[in-house]
C-alpha positions as CSV (number, residue, x, y, z in Angstrom):
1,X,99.6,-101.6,-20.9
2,X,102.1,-104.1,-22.2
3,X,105.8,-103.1,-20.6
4,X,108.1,-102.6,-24.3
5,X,111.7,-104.5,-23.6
6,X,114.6,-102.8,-25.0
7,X,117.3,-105.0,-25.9
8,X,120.6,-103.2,-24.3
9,X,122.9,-101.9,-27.6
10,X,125.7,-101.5,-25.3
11,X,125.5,-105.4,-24.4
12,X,125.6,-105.9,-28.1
13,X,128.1,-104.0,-28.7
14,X,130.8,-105.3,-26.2
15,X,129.6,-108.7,-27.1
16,X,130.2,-107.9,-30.8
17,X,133.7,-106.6,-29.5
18,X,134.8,-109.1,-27.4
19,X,134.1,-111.9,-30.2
20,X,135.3,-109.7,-33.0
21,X,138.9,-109.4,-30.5
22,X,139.1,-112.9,-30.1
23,X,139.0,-114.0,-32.9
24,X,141.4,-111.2,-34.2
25,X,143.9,-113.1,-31.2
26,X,143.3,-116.2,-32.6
27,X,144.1,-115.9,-36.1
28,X,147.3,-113.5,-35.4
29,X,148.7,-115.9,-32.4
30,X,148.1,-118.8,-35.2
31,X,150.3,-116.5,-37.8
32,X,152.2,-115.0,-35.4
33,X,155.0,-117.9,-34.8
34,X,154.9,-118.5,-38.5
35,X,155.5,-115.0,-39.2
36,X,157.9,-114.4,-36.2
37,X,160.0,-117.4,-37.8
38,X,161.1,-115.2,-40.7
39,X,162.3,-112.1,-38.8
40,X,165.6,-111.2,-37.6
41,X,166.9,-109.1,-34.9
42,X,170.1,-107.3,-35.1
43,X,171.8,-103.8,-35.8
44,X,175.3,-102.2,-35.0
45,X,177.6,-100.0,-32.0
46,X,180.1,-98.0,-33.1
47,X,182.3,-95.9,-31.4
48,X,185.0,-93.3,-32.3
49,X,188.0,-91.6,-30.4
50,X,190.3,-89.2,-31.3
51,X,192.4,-85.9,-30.0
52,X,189.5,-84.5,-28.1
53,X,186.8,-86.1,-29.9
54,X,184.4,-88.7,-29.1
55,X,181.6,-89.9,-31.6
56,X,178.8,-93.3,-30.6
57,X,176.3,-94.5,-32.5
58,X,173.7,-97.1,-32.0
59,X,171.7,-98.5,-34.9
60,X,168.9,-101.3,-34.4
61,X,167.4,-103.1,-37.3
62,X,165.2,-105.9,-37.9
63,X,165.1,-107.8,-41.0
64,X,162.3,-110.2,-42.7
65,X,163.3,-113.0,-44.6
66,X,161.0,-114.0,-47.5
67,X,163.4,-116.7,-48.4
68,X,167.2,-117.7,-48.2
69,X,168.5,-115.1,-50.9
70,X,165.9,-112.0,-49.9
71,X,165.2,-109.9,-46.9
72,X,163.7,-106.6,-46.1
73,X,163.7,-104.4,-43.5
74,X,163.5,-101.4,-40.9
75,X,166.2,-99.8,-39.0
76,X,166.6,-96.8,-36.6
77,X,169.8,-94.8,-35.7
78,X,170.8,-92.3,-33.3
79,X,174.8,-90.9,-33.5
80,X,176.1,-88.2,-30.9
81,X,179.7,-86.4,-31.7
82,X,181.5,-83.9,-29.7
83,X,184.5,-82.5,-30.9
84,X,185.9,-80.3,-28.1
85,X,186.0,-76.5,-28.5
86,X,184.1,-76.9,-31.6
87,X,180.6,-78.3,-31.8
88,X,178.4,-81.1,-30.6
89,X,175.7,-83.1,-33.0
90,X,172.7,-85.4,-32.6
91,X,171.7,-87.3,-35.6
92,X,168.8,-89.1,-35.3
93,X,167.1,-90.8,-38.1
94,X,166.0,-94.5,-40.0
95,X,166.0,-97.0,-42.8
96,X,164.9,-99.3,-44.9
97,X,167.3,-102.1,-46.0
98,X,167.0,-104.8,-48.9
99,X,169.0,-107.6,-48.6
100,X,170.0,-109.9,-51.7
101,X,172.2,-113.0,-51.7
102,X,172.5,-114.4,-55.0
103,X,174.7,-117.2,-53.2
104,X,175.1,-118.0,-49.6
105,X,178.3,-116.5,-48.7
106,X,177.6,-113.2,-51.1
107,X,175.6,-110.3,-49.8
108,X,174.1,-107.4,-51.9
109,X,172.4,-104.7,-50.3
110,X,169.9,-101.7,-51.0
111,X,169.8,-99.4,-48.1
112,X,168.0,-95.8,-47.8
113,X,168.7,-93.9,-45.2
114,X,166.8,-90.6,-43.5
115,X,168.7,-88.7,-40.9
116,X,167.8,-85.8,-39.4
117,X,171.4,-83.8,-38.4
118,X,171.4,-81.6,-35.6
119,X,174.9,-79.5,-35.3
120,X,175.8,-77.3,-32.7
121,X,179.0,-75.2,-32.8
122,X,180.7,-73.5,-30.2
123,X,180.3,-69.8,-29.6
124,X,184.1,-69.2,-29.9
125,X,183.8,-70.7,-34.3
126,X,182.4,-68.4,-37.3
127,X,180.0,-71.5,-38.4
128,X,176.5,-71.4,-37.7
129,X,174.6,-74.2,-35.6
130,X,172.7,-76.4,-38.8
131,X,169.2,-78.4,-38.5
132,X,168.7,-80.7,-41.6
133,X,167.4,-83.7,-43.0
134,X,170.3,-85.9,-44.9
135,X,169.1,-88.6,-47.3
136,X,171.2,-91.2,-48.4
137,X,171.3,-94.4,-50.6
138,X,173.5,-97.2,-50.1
139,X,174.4,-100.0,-52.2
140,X,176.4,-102.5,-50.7
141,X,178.1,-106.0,-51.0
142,X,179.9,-107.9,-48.7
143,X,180.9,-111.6,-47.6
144,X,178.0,-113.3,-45.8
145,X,178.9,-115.5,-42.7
146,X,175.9,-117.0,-41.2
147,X,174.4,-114.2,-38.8
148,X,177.1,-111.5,-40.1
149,X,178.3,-110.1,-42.7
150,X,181.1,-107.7,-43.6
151,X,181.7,-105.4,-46.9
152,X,181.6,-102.5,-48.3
153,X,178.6,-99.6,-49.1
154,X,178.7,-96.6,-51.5
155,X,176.6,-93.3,-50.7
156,X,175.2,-92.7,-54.6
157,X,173.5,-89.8,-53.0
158,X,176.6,-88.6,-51.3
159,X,176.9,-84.7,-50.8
160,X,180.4,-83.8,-49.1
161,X,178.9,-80.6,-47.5
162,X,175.4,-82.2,-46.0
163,X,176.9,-85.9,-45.0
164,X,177.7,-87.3,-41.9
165,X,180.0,-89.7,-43.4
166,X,183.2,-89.1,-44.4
167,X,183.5,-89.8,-47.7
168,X,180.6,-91.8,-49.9
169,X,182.2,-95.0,-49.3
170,X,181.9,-96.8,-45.8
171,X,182.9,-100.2,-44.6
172,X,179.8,-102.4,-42.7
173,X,179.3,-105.0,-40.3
174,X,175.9,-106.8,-40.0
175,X,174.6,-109.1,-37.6
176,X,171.1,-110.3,-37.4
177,X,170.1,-113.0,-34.9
C-alpha cells in the first residue's frame, strides 16, 4: 500500500501570507516617504481665564498637501471649562478642514466641525446638565505666513443656544509643520 502525502495547507497558507505581507511593506515603505512628504503636522492650545473661570483646549490636526494652493485634512479637539459655582463641560469632538490659497500669502478655508458637548451644572442653578452633538461650518480667510496663518472664520451654522463659541465669528491661528 502506497503511503498518500498530504501537502500541509497551513504551510501554504503562512507562506502565501508572509509573501503577500511583504510585498504589501514593500510597495507602502516605497510610497510611504513620497506620501509622508505631502502631510503636515500641526493644530492649536488655547487657554482662557477669567473671574473664577478657566477654559483649555487642545486641537491636533494634520493636513495633506496636494499642491501649493490645496490641502485637506483631519483634526481632533477636546475643550474643558469650569466656571465656578456654576457648571463644568467636556467637549470632545473633530474635523475635516480644506485649505485653499489662491496666492501664497492668502488663505481660504472650509472647515466642518463635530463636537459632542457635555455640560454639567451645579446643583445650587435651575439649568439642567445637557448631552449633545454641535455641528458647525466654518469658512475662513486669513494671511498665510509660511507654517502659520492668522484670520478670521464664520460659523454659517451658528446656533446661539447649542454653540460653544461665542458668537458665529472667531479669530484663528494655524500652524502646520
Amino acid at each position: 500500500m502506497k503511503k498518500k502525502t498530504q501537502s500541509n495547507p497551513l504551510k501554504k497558507t503562512s507562506i502565501f501570507l508572509a509573501l503577500f505581507f511583504g510585498l504589501i511593506f514593500s510597495v507602502q515603505s516605497q510610497s510611504k516617504s513620497e506620501f509622508w512628504q505631502h502631510v503636515a503636522f500641526g493644530g492649536s492650545v488655547g487657554l482662557s481665564f477669567g473671574d473664577g473661570f478657566f477654559g483649555g483646549t487642545i486641537a491636533p490636526s494634520a493636513i495633506y498637501r496636494f499642491n501649493p494652493r490645496f490641502a485637506m485634512g483631519i483634526g481632533a479637539n477636546y475643550t474643558y471649562n469650569e466656571e465656578k459655582n456654576f457648571y463644568r463641560s467636556s467637549i470632545i469632538g473633530g474635523s475635516l478642514i480644506g485649505l485653499f490659497n489662491p496666492i501664497p500669502q492668502l488663505q481660504l478655508s472650509a472647515e466642518f466641525e463635530q463636537l459632542n458637548v457635555n455640560r454639567n451644572y451645579n446643583n445650587s442653578t435651575p439649568f439642567l446638565d445637557e448631552n449633545y452633538w454641535y455641528p458647525a461650518l466654518f469658512l475662513g480667510v486669513g494671511y498665510n505666513a509660511g507654517p502659520v496663518a492668522m484670520g478670521i472664520r464664520f460659523d454659517v451654522l451658528y446656533n446661539r443656544d447649542k454653540s460653544i463659541y461665542a458668537n458665529s465669528w472667531a479669530p484663528f491661528v494655524r500652524v502646520y509643520f
